[in-house]
Each structure stands twice: as C-alpha cells, then as structure tokens.
C-alpha positions in Angstrom: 0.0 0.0 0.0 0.6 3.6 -0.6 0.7 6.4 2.6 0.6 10.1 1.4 1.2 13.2 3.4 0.7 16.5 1.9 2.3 19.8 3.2 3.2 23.1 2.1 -0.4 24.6 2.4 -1.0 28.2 4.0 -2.5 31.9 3.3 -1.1 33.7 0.7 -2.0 36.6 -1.3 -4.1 36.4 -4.8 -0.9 36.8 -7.6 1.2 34.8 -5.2 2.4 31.5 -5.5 2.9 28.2 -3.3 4.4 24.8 -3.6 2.4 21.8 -2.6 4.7 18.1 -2.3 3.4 15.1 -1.4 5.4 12.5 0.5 4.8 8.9 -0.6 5.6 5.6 1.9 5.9 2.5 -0.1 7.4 0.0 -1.6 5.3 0.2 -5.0 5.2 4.3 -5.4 7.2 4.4 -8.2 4.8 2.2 -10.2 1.8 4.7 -9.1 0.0 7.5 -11.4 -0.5 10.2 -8.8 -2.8 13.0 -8.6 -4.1 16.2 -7.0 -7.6 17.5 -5.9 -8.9 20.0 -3.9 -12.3 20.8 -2.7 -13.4 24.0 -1.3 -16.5 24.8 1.3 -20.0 24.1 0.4 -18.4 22.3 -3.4 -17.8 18.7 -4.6 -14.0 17.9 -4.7 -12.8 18.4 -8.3 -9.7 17.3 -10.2 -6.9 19.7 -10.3 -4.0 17.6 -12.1 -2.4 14.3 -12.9 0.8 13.1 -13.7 2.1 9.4 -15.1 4.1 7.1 -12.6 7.2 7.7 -15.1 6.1 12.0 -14.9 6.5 11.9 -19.2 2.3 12.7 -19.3 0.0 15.2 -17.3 -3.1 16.5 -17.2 -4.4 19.9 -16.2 -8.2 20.9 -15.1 -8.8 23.5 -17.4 -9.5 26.0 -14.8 -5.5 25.7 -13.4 -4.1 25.6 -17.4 -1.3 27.7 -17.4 -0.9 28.4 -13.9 -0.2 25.1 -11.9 2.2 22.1 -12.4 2.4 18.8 -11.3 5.7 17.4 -11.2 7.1 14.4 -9.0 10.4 12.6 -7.9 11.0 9.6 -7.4 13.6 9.1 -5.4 12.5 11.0 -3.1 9.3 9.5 -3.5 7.5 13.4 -3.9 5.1 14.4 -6.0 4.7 18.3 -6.2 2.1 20.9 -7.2 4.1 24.2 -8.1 1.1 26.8 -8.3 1.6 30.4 -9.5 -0.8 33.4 -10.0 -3.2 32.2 -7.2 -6.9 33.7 -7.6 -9.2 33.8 -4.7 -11.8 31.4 -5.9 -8.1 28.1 -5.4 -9.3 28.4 -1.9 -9.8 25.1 -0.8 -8.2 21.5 1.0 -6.2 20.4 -1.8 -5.5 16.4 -1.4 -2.7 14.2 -3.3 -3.7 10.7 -4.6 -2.3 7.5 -5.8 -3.8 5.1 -8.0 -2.9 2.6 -10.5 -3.6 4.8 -14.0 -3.7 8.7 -14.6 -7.3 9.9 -14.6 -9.6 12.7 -14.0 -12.0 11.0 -11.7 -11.6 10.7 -7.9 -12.7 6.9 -7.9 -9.6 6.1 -10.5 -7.2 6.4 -7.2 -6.8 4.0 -4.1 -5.0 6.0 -1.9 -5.2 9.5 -0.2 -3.6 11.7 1.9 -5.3 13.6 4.7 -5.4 17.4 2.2 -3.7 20.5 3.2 -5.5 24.0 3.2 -4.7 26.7 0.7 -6.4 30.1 1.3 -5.9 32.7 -1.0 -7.0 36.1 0.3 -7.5 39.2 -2.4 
C-alpha cells in the first residue's frame, strides 16, 4: 500500500504563489499515477491535475491551465504541485492521490492523503 502526506499549504496573497509536495511511503510508489484535488467549502471535490508514474504525461483541469504544475520525484518519492498566479476562488483543502492509471476521476485512485489547506485572500 501507498501512505501520502501532503504539506506546504497556508494563506497567501491572490498573484502569489505556493508549492504543494506530497510524500509517498511505499514499496510500490514508483509504479503509481499520482494525482491532485482539492475541494473548497459548500463544493464537490474536483480534479486539479495528474501526472504518469514515469512523470512523461500530465493533465491539467482547465480552470489551473497555465498556472499550476504537477511534477514528481521519485527518489524522493515526492510528488509536487508548483502553483503560480493564485486567484481567490483556489481556496480550498487540496489532497494528493495515488492510483494505478492517470485519470480525472476521484474513484480512479486508491489511496489518499489527509489534504492540506490553501487560502488565498484578495
């Protein structure tokens, strides 16, 4: 099994930026696509992005296009979520996942870690 604790969450300003990682215990994570989520008050969680257990193919919710990156390594068994130009409305608990292929839907991955809050405050 897969055990994923995510840090690196806080307040920051809108236009600022923050870097979310993701540590993986495991013997397996290297064979793991792993994704990110988030889900802010009063909303379903969505999908935020997605990245290949070798890290060659991602995928990007269209809202965080241009803005956020996934990125993950591992031999340090991290997976990463670099986000830039933050907007109020990224508020939420943002939550890494592991699961056996890349996908868009939460029921694609296994495993989750317990989320980390970003607030982003105009």
């Amino acid at each position: 099994q897969v055990q994923l604790v995510e840090s690196g969450g806080g307040l920051v300003q809108a236009g600022g930026s923050l870097r979310l990682s993701c540590a993986a215990s495991g013997r397996t994570f290297g064979s793991y696509a792993m994704g990110w989520f988030r889900q802010a008050p009063g909303k379903e969680r969505e999908f935020v992005a997605a990245i290949t257990w070798s890290g060659g193919g991602t995928l990007y919710a269209d809202s965080v296009k241009g803005r956020f990156s996934i990125s993950r390594d591992n031999a340090k068994r991290t997976v990463y979520l670099q986000m830039n130009s933050l907007k109020a409305e990224d508020t939420a608990v943002y939550y890494c996942a592991a699961g056996p292929r890349i996908g868009v839907r939460d029921n694609t991955y296994g495993y989750w870690g317990q989320g980390t809050q970003v607030t982003v405050s105009s």
